[in-house]
N, C-alpha and C positions, 0 to 999 in steps of 0.2 A: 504494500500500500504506500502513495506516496501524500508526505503532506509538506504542505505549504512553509515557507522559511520566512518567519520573522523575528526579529527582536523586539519588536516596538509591540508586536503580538502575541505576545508570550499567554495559555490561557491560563492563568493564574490569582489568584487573590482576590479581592472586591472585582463583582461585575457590577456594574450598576444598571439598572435599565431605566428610562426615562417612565413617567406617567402619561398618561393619557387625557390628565385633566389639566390642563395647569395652564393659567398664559407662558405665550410665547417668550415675553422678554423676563419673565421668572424660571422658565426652565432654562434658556441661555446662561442667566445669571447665576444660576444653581449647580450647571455642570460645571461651569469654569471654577467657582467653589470648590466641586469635587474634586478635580484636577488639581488646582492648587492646594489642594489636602492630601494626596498624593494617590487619587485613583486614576488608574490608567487603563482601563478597560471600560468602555461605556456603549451600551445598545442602545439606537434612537430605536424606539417603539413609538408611532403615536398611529392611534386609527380614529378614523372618521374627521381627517382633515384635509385641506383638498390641497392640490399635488404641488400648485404652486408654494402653499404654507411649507409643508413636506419639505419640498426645494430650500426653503429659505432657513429652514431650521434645521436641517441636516448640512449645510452650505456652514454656516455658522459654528455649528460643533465641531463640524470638522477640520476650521480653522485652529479653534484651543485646543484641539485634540494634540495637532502635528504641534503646535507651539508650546507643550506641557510632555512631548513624545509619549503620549495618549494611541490607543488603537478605537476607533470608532466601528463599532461592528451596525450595521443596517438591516433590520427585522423585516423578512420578507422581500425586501423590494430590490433583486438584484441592479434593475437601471438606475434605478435612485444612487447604491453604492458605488456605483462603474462614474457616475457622471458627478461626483464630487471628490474624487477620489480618494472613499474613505477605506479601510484598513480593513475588510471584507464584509460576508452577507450571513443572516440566521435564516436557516430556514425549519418550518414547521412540516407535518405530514402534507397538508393542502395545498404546499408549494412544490411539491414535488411532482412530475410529469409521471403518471402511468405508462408501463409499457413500455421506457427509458429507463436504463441499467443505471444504478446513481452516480457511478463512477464516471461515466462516460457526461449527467450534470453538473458534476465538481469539477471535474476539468475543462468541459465548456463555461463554467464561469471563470473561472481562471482564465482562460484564454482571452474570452473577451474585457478581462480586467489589465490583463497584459498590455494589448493591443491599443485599452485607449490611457495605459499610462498607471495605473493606478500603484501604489506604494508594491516594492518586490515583498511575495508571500500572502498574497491575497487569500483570506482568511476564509471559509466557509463551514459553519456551522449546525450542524442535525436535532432538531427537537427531536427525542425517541420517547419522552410519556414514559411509560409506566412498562414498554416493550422492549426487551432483552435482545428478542430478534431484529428488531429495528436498528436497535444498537451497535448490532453485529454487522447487519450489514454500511452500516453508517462507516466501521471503525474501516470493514475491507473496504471499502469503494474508495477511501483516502480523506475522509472528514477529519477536517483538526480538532473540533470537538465533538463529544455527545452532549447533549444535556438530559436528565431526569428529571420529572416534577409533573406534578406537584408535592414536594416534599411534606408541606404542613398543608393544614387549610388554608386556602389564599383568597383576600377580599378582589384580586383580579381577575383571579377566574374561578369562582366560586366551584365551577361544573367538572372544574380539572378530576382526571383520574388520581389516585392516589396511587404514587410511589414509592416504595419500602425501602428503608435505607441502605436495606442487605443489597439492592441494586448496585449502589454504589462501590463498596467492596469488594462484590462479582465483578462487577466491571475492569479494576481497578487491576484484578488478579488477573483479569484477561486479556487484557485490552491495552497496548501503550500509547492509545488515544487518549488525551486529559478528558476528566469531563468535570459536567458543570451540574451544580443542583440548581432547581429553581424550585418559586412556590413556598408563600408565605416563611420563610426565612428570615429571622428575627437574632439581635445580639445576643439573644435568651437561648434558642433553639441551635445556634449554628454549629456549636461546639460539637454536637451527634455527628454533625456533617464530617468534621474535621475529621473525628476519630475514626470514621471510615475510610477515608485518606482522597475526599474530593479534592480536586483542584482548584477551582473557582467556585461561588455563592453568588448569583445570579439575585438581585436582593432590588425591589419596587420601594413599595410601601412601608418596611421600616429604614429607608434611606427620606422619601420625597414627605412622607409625610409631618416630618419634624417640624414645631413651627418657626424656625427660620434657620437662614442656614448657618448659622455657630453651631444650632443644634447637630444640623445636618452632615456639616464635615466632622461634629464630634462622635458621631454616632458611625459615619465612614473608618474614624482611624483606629475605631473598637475594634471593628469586621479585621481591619490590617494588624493589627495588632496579632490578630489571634491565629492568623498564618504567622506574623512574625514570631510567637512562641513555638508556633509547632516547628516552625525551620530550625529556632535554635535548638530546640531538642534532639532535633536528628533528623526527625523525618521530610525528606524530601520527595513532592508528589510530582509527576510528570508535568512536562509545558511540551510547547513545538519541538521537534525537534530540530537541533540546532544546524 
């Protein structure tokens, strides 16, 4: 399996992912916070806003992204990612093309992320839920990551299947694909995560929801913090490979 090379992309420690509710110039304000608190992995997620908003606020991230040597990963929308040239794309099961071998759509996004320039190591990402087999083949086809979730109950997606932590573990022992938890993930809950040996915590709602952002980067440098202990302990969990 081959995966993508970056350093700026490493998938490791706080992810953040953006909200869905929020004004524009308060998430702008918000990421660059995070960033300068020292997250460097950030997914713009926003649905039900129209393409040009999209544009202008993935345009934007992706400027403090590269200025912070941040990775911007883009939820769904691989043109959106190709044409701001952020740090690669997530995809979910309903982005995925029936009847196309996955590998053969990792690498056609990669190519076309090549072609029009975007950062070396174009990132692409596999939501697998709660399925192992999905996982599986996530990890052959050449994904940089898997993610699991919904780990807890989560006020995002209420409907999410519930994913058992033993997932991550299995995977872990399988797999030299990092993967990512998602799904109601709280500085309370995360520590299970840890001792599994996930790589990244894919984390909404107790990041955006703080109310204001001191609260917010201090509630970010908890998440890092708690990778920072486990590094110092010893344990070291997969990233890209280099």
């Amino acid at each position: 399996m081959i995966h993508a090379t970056s350093t700026a992309a490493a998938i490791a420690g706080l992810y953040a992912i953006t909200p869905s509710d929020v004004h524009t110039d308060v998430l702008i304000t918000s990421c660059d916070k995070l960033f300068q608190g020292g997250v460097r992995l950030l997914q713009y997620r926003r649905k039900a806003i129209s393409p040009a908003l999209a544009r202008h606020e993935a345009g934007a991230l992706q400027t403090l992204a590269a200025a912070h040597g941040a990775a911007l990963i883009i939820n769904d929308d691989l043109a959106l990612a190709i044409s701001i040239g952020a740090s690669g794309v997530h995809w979910g099961r309903e982005d995925l093309t029936r009847g196309t071998p996955l590998s053969a759509q990792i690498n056609a996004a990669r190519q076309r992320a090549a072609v029009a320039g975007c950062p070396p190591g174009f990132v692409v990402g596999i939501s697998c839920y709660n399925d192992f087999d999905l996982a599986q083949r996530a990890d052959f086809a050449g994904a940089d990551y898997i993610a699991f979730g919904s780990m807890f109950a989560s006020s995002t997606k209420p409907q999410a299947a519930n994913a058992p932590i033993s997932l991550i573990a299995r995977a872990k022992q399988t797999f030299g694909t990092p993967v990512v938890a998602i799904g109601g993930i709280t500085r309370d809950n995360a520590q299970r995560l840890l001792d599994a040996g996930v790589d990244a915590l894919a984390v909404i709602s107790d990041l955006f929801d703080a109310d204001n952002d001191t609260e917010r980067v201090a509630r970010a440098k908890r998440f890092l913090e708690m990778f920072d202990r486990r590094t110092a302990s010893g344990h070291h969990p997969g990233r890209l490979n280099p």
